[in-house]
C-alpha positions as CSV (number, residue, x, y, z in Angstrom):
1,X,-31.4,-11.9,-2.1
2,X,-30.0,-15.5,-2.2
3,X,-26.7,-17.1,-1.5
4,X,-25.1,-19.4,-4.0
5,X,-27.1,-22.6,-3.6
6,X,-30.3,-20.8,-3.7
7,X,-31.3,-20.0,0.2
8,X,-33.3,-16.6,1.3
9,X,-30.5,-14.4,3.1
10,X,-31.3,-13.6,6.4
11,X,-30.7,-10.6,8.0
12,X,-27.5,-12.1,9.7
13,X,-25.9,-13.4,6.4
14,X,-26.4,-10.2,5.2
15,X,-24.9,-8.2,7.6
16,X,-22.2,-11.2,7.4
17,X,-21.6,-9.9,4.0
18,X,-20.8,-6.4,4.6
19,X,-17.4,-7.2,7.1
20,X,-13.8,-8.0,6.1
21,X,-11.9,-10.1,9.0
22,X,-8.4,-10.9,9.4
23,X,-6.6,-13.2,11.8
24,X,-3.5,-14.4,13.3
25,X,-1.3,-17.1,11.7
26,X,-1.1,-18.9,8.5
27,X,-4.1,-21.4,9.3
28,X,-7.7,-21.0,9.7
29,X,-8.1,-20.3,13.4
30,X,-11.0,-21.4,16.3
31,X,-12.2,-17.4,16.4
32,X,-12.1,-17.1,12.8
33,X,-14.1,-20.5,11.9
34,X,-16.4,-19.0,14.3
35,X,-17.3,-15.9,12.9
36,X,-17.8,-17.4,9.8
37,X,-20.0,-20.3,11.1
38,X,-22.2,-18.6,13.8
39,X,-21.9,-14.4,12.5
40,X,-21.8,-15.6,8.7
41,X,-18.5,-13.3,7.6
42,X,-18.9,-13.3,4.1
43,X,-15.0,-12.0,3.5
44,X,-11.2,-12.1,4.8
45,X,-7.9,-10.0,4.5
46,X,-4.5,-11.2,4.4
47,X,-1.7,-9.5,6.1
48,X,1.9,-10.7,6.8
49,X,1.6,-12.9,9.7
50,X,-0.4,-15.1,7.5
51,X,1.5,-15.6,4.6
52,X,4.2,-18.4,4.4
53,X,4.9,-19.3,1.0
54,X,2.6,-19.5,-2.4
55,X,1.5,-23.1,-1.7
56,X,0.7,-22.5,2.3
57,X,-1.4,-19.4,0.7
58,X,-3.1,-21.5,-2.0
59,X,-3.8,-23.9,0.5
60,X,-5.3,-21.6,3.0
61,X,-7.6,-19.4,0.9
62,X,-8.9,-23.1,-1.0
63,X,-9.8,-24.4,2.9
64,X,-11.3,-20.5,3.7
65,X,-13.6,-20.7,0.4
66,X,-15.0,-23.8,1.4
67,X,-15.5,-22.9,5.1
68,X,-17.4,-20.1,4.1
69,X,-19.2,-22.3,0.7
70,X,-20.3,-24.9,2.7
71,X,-20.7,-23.9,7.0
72,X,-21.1,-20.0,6.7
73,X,-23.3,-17.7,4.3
74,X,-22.7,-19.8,1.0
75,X,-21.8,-17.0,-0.8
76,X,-17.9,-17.1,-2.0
77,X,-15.9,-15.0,-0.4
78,X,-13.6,-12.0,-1.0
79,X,-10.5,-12.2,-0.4
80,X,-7.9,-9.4,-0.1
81,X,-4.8,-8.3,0.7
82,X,-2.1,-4.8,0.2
83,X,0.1,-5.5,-2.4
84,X,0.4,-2.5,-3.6
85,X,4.3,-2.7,-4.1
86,X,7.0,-1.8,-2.5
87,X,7.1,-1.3,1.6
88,X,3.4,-2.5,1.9
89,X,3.7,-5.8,-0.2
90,X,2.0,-9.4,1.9
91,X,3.7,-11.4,-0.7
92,X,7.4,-11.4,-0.7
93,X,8.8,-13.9,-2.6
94,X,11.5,-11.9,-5.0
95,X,8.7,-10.7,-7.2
96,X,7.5,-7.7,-4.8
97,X,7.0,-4.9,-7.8
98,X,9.0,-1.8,-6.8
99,X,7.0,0.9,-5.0
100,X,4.3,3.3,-6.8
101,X,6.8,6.3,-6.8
102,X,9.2,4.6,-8.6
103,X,6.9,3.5,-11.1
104,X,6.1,7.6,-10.8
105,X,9.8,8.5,-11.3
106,X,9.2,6.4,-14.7
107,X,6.2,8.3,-15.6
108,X,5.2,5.5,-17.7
109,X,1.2,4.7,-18.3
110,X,2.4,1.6,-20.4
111,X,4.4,0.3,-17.2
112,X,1.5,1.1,-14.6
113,X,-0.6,-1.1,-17.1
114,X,1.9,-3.8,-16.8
115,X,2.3,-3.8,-13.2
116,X,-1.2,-3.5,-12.2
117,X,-1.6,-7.2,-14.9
118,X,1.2,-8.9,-13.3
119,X,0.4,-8.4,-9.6
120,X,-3.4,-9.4,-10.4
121,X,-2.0,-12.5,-12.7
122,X,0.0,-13.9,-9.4
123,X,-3.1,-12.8,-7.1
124,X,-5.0,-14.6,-9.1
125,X,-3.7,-17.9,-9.0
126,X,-3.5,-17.8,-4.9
127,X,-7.3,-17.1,-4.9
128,X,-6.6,-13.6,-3.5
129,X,-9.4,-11.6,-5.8
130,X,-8.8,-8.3,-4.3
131,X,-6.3,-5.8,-4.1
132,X,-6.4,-3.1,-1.9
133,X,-4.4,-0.8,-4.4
134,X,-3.9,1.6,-6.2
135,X,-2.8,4.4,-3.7
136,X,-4.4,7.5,-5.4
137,X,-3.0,9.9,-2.7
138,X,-1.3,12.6,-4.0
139,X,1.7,12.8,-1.6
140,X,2.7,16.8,-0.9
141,X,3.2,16.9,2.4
142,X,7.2,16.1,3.2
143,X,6.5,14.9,7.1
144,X,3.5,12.4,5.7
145,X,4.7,9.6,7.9
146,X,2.4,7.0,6.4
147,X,1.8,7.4,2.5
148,X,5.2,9.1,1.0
149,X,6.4,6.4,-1.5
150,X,3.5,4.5,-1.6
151,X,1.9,7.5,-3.9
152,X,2.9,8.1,-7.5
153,X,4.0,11.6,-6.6
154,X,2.8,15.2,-6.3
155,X,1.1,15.8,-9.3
156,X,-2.9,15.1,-9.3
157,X,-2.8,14.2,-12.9
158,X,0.3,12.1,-13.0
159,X,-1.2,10.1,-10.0
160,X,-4.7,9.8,-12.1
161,X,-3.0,8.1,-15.3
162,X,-0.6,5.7,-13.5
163,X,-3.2,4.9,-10.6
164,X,-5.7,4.4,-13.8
165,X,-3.8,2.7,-15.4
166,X,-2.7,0.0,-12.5
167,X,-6.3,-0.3,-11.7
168,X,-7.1,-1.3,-15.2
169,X,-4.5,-4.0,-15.4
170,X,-5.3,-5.6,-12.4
171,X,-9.0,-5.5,-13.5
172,X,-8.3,-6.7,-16.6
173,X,-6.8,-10.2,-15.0
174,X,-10.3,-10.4,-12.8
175,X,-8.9,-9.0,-9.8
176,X,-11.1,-6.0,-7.9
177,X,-8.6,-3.2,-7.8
178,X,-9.7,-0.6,-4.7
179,X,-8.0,2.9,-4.9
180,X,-7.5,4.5,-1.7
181,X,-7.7,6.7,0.4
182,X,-10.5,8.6,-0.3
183,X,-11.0,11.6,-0.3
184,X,-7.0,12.5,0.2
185,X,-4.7,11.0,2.7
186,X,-1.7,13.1,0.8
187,X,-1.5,15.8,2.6
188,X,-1.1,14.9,6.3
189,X,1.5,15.2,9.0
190,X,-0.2,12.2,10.9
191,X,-0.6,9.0,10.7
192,X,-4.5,7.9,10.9
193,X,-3.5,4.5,12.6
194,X,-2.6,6.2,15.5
195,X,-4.7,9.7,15.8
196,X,-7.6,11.5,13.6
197,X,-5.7,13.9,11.2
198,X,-7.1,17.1,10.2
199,X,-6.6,18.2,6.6
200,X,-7.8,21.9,6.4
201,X,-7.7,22.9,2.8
202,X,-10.6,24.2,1.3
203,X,-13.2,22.8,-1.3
204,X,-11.3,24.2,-4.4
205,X,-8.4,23.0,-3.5
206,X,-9.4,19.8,-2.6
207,X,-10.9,19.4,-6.2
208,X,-7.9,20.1,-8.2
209,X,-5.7,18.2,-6.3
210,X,-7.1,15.9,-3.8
211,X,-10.1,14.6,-5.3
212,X,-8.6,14.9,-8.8
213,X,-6.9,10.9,-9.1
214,X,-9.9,9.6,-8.0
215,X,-11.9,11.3,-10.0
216,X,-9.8,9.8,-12.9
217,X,-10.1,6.3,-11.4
218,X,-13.9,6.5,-11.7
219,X,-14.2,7.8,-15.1
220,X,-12.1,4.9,-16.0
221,X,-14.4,2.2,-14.7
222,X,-12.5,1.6,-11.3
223,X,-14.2,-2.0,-9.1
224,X,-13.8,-0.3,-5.5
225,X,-12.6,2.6,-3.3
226,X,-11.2,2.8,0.3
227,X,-12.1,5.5,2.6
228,X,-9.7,7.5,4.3
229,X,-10.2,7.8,8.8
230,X,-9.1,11.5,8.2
231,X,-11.2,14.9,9.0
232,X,-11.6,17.2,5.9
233,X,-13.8,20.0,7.9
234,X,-14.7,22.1,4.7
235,X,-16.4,18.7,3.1
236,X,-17.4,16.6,6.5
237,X,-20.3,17.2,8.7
238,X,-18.4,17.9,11.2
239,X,-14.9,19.2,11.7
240,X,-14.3,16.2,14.0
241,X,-15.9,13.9,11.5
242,X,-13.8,11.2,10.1
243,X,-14.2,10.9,6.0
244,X,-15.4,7.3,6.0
245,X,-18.1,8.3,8.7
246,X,-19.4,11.1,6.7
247,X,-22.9,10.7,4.5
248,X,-21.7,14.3,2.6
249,X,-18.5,12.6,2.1
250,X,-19.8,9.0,0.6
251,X,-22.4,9.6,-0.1
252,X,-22.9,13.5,-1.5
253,X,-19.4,13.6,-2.3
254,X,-18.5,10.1,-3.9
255,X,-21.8,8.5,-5.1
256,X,-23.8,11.3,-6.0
257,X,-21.3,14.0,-7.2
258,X,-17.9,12.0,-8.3
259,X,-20.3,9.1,-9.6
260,X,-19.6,6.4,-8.2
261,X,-21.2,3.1,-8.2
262,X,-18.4,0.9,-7.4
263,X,-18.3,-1.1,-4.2
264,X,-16.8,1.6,-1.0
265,X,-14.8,-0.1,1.8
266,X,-13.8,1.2,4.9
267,X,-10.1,1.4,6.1
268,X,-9.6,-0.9,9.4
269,X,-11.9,0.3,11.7
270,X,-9.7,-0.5,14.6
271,X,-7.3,2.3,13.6
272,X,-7.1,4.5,15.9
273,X,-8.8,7.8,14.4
274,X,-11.6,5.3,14.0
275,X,-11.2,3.1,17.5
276,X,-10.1,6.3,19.8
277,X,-13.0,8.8,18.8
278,X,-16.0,7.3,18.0
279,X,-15.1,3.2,18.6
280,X,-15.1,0.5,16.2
281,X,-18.7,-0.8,16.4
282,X,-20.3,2.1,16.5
283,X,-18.2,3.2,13.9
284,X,-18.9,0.4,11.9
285,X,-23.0,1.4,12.4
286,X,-21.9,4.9,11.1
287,X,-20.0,4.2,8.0
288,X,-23.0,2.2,6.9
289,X,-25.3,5.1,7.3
290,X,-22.5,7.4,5.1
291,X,-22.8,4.8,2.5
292,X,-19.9,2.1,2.8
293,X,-20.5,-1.2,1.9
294,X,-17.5,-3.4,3.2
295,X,-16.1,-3.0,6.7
296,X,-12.4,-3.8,7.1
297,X,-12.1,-5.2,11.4
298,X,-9.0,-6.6,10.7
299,X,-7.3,-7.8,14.0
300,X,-9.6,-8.8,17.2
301,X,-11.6,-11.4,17.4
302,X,-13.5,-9.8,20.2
303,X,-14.0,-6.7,18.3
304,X,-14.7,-8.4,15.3
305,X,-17.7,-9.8,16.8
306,X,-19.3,-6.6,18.5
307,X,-18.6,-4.4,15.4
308,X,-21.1,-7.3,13.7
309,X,-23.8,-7.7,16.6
310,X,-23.9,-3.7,16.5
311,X,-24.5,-3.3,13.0
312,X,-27.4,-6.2,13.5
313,X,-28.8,-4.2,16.8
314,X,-28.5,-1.3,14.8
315,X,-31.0,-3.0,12.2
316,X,-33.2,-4.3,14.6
317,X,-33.9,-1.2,17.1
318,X,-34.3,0.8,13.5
319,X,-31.5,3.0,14.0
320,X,-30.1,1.6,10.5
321,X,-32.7,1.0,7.8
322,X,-32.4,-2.2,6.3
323,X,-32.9,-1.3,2.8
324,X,-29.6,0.5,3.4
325,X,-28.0,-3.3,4.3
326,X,-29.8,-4.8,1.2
327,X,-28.1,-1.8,-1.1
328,X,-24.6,-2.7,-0.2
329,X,-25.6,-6.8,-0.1
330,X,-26.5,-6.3,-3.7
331,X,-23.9,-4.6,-4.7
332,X,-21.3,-7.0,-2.9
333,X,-23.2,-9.5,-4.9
334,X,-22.9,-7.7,-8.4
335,X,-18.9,-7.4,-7.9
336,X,-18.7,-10.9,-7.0
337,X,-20.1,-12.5,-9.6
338,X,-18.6,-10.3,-12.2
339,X,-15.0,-10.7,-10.4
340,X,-15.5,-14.3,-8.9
341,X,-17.7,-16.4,-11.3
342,X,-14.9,-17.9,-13.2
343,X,-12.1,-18.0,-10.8
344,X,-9.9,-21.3,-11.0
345,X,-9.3,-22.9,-7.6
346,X,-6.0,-21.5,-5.8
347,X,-3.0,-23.2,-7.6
348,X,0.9,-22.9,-5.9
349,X,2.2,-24.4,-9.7
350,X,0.2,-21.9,-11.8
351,X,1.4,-19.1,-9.3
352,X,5.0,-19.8,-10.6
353,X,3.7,-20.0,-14.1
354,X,3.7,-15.9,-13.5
355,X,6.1,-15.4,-11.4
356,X,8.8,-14.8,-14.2
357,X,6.2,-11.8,-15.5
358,X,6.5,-9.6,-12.6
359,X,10.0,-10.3,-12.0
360,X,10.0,-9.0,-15.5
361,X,7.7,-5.9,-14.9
362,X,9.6,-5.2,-12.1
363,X,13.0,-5.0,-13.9
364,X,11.6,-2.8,-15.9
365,X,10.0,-0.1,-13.6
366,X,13.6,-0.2,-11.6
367,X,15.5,0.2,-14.6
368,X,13.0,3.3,-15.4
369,X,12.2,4.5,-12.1
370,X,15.6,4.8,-10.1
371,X,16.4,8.1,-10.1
372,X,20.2,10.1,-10.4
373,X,19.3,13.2,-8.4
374,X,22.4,14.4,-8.2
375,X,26.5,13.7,-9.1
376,X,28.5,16.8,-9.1
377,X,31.6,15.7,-8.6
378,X,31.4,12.2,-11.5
379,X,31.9,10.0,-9.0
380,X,29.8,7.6,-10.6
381,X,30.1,5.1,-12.1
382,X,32.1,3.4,-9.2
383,X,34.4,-0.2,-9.8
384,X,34.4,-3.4,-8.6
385,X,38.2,-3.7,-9.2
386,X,38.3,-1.3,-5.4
387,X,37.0,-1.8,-2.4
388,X,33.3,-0.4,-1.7
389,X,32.3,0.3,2.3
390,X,28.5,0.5,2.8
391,X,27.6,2.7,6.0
392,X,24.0,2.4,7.0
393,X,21.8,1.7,9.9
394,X,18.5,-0.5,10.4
395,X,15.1,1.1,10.1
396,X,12.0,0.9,11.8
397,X,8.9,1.0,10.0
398,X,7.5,4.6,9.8
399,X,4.1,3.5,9.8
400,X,2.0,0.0,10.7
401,X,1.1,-0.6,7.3
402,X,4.4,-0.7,6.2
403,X,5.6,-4.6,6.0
404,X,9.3,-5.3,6.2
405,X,12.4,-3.5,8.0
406,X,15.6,-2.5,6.2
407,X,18.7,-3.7,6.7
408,X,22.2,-2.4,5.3
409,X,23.1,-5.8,4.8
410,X,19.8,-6.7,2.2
411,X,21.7,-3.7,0.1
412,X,25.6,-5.3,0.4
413,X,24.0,-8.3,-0.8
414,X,22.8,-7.3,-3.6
415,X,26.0,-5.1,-4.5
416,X,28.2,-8.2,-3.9
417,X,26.3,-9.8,-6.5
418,X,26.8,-7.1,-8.5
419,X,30.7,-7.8,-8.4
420,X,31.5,-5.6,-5.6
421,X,33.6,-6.2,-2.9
422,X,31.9,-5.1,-0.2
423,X,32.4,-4.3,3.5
424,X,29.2,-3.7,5.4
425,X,29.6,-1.0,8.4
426,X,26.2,-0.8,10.5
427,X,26.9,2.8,12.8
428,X,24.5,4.3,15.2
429,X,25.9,8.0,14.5
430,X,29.4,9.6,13.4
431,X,30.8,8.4,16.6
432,X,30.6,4.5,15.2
433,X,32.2,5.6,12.0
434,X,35.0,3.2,10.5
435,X,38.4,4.5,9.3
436,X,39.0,4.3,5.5
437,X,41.6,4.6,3.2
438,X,41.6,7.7,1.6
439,X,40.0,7.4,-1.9
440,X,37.9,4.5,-1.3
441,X,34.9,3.7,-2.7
442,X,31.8,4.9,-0.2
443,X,28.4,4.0,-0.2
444,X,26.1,5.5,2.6
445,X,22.4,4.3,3.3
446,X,20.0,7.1,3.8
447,X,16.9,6.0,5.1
448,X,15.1,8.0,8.2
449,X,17.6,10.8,7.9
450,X,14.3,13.6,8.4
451,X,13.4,12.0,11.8
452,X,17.2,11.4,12.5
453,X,19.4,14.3,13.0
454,X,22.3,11.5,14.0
455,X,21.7,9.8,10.6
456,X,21.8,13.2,8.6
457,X,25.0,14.1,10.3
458,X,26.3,10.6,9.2
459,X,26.1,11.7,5.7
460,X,27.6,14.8,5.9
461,X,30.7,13.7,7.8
462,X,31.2,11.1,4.8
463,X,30.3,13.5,2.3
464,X,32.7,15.7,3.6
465,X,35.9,13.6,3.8
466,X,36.4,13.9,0.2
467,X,36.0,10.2,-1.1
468,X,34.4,8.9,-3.8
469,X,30.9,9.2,-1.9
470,X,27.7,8.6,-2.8
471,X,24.0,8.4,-1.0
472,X,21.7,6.6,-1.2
473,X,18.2,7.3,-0.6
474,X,16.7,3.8,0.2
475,X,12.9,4.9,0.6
476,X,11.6,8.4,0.6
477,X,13.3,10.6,-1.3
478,X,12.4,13.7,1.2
479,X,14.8,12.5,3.3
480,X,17.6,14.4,1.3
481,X,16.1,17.7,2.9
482,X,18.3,16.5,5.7
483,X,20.9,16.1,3.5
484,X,20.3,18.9,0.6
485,X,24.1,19.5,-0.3
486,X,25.2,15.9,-0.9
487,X,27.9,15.6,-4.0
488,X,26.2,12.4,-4.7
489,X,22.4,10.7,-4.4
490,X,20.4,7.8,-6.0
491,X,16.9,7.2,-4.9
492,X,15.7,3.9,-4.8
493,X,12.1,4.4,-3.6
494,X,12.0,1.1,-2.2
495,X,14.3,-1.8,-1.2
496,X,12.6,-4.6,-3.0
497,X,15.1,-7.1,-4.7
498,X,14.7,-5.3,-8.4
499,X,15.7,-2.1,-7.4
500,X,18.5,-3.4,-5.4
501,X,19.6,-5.1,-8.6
502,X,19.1,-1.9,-10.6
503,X,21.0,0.0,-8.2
504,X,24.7,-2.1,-8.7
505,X,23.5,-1.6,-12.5
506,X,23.6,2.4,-12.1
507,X,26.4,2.5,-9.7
508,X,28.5,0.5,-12.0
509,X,27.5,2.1,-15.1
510,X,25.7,-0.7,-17.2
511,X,22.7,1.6,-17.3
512,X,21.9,5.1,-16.8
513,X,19.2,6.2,-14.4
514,X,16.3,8.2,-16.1
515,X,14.2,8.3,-13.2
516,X,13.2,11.7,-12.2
517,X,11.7,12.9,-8.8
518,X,8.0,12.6,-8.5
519,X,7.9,15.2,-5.7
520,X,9.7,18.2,-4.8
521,X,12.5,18.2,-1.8
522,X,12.7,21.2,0.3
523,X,16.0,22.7,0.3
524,X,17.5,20.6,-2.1
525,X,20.4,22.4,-3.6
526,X,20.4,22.7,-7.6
């Protein structure tokens, strides 16, 4: 194998090749520079805390290509990042697509196709040529603290087409799209970043529904797939075993019986159901023998430089054949030339040449995806010629890979521009809750409510006072199981800028919200 300008690969550019580092801050830093010039890491991930603004981003991945082009492997780089809309979105700059379950409320192949082509056109042009979406879990499991909106829905087949579909697009505009996380992180009650979760279904259910999206993904001609750090005992080696350390999992399972010949990549391998059971760079050495190819270490340098120097031991002592390493060099290689070779250098000014396209798309997936569960008593649509009191509280995030925090006031905003006149009330519990006028207009944020007794019982006070109430379901729509006699309730499925916009829209009437629930909420009332 040879690198760019023609030079043999050693067995340390190799291994270089196989990991996927991120780092702190919005510039190239001294632990960074040094993995790429003395361990030859061939690829980087972008999260939050490096992204400023389109041309600090343009900027930074141009001076990170030609770190690695001309002091590290020689071998251009991949370079990824989560945008997979809504709450886990790197780039926020007011063209953030609304979450995947809206664009599952929409039920709309033709919109998936759209989003996944926009999100890839603006990736694009930053020089970001991966995207670690679609999410082709199929969300069943109410308490799932860390997927929820971020799947389509419920149904394995709707999840298939509009993951598909999004894939396609975003392949379509020379981005790799990677669906995750395989085999099935839908159907958990824990969140892998902090322990191992055990899904204990067996193999026949696991076909029809688990494995079912990303079986359609394949067939379709997805680039890459993520692993999943959860323990499926009827599949695994082991009942203990994570998914992305399993050979029947990636290898029996995904190459050999799904298919697949698309590039595997771990999920970070500092999360803890990796880190806390069998540690990173050992685990790093194992998911190479189940058949990954790309290793996500995303956070410490010091980590980042064992998992490495253990995969090259491994090598050496002849734990880990090399012929395995040279299997997943070459197919690094095959993806990047097909997805990289003609790449334009990383452009802030053609970035907001497509910057009008998604704010398009997602118009359009809000207006199709925002859904009217419920209005029994035609309170909608509201006025803007009365006052309108928005009741909320802040959220935390209910996972790490979530991005941003809600606010109450990001919502008023957006209804004041809307014509509102709006009064923003940020309470704790019913004990913090204003006096109104009887009859006047009442908006209350619902966001947590499952987790939250105090938050549910917010609701239900205002819900029971008999104004012209409504609720509104900010992110998951499960949350109304706290809540499953509201008059009342709009789910937004996110609280990016276009469904904010869309929301006013429905509450005042201008449109009519034909969004329908993706998934089913216990004890909602008909």
């Amino acid at each position: 194998m040879l690198t760019a300008d023609g030079r043999e690969m050693d067995l340390a550019t190799k291994v270089g090749q196989l990991f996927v580092v991120g780092f702190d801050g919005t510039e190239p830093t001294d632990d960074l520079r040094t993995l790429i010039t003395d361990r030859q890491c061939g690829n980087v991930v972008y999260f939050g805390r490096n992204i400023e603004s389109p041309d600090q981003v343009a900027t930074l991945t141009d001076r990170l290509r030609r770190l690695i082009l001309e002091e590290g492997a020689g071998v251009p780089p991949f370079v990824m990042a989560d945008q997979e809309g809504g709450v886990v979105s790197r780039l926020g700059w007011g063209t953030t697509l609304p979450s995947q379950m809206c664009l599952g409320a929409s039920a709309d192949p033709e919109l998936a196709r759209a989003a996944g082509e926009a999100v890839a056109a603006e990736l694009a042009t930053l020089g970001i040529n991966v995207n670690l979406a679609p999410v082709l879990d199929v969300n069943n499991n109410p308490r799932n603290p860390v997927i929820g909106v971020r799947s389509f829905g419920e149904d394995p087949d709707l999840v298939g087409d509009l993951g598909a579909e999004l894939a396609m697009g975003m392949q379509a505009n020379g981005v790799v799209a990677c669906g995750k996380h395989f085999p099935g992180h839908g159907d958990t009650s824990t969140d892998s970043h902090h322990e191992l979760p055990v899904v204990e279904h067996d193999r026949d259910r696991l076909a029809a529904v688990e494995f079912a999206p990303f079986r359609r993904a394949i067939e379709a001609g997805i680039d890459a797939i993520m692993t999943t750090h959860v323990s499926f005992p009827a599949i695994a080696d082991s009942p203990s075993t994570p998914a992305t350390v399993s050979p029947a999992v990636q290898r029996r399972l995904l190459r050999d019986e799904l298919g697949f010949d698309g590039l595997i990549v771990t999920d970070g391998m500092e999360m803890r159901a990796i880190a806390d059971t069998i540690g990173t760079p050992a685990g790093c050495v194992r998911a190479l023998e189940a058949g990954c190819d790309l290793l996500l270490v995303c956070h410490t340098p010091e980590t980042q430089a064992a998992a490495i120097d253990a995969v090259i031991d491994a090598v050496e002592s002849g734990r880990l054949d090399e012929a395995r390493i040279d299997a997943a060099v070459e197919r690094i290689l095959r993806f990047k030339r097909r997805r990289l070779g003609a790449s334009r250098p990383p452009s802030a000014a053609r970035w907001a040449e497509t910057a009008d396209r998604s704010r398009e798309v997602g118009r359009a997936i809000a207006a199709r995806g925002i859904t009217l569960v419920r209005d029994r008593d035609d309170t909608l649509p509201l006025t803007t010629e009365r006052p309108l009191h928005l009741i909320g509280s802040s959220s935390g995030r209910s996972s790490p890979a979530e991005d941003d925090e809600f606010e109450p006031t990001l919502l008023a905003d957006s209804l004041a521009a809307a014509g509102f006149d709006v009064t923003c009330h940020e309470v704790a519990d019913r004990s913090d809750l204003p006096s109104v006028e009887a009859g006047t207009q009442v908006i209350a944020t619902v966001d947590g409510a499952m987790a939250d007794e105090s938050r549910a019982a917010v609701v239900r006070t205002l819900d029971d006072r008999r104004q012209r109430f409504a609720a509104v379901v900010v992110r998951n729509p499960y949350d109304l199981s706290a809540v499953p006699d509201v008059s009342t309730a709009v789910s937004m499925y996110d609280y990016t800028r276009a469904t904010r916009t869309a929301l006013g829209e429905v509450l005042l009437g201008e449109t009519t919200a034909t969004g329908r629930l993706p998934v089913t909420v216990p004890e909602l009332a008909d």
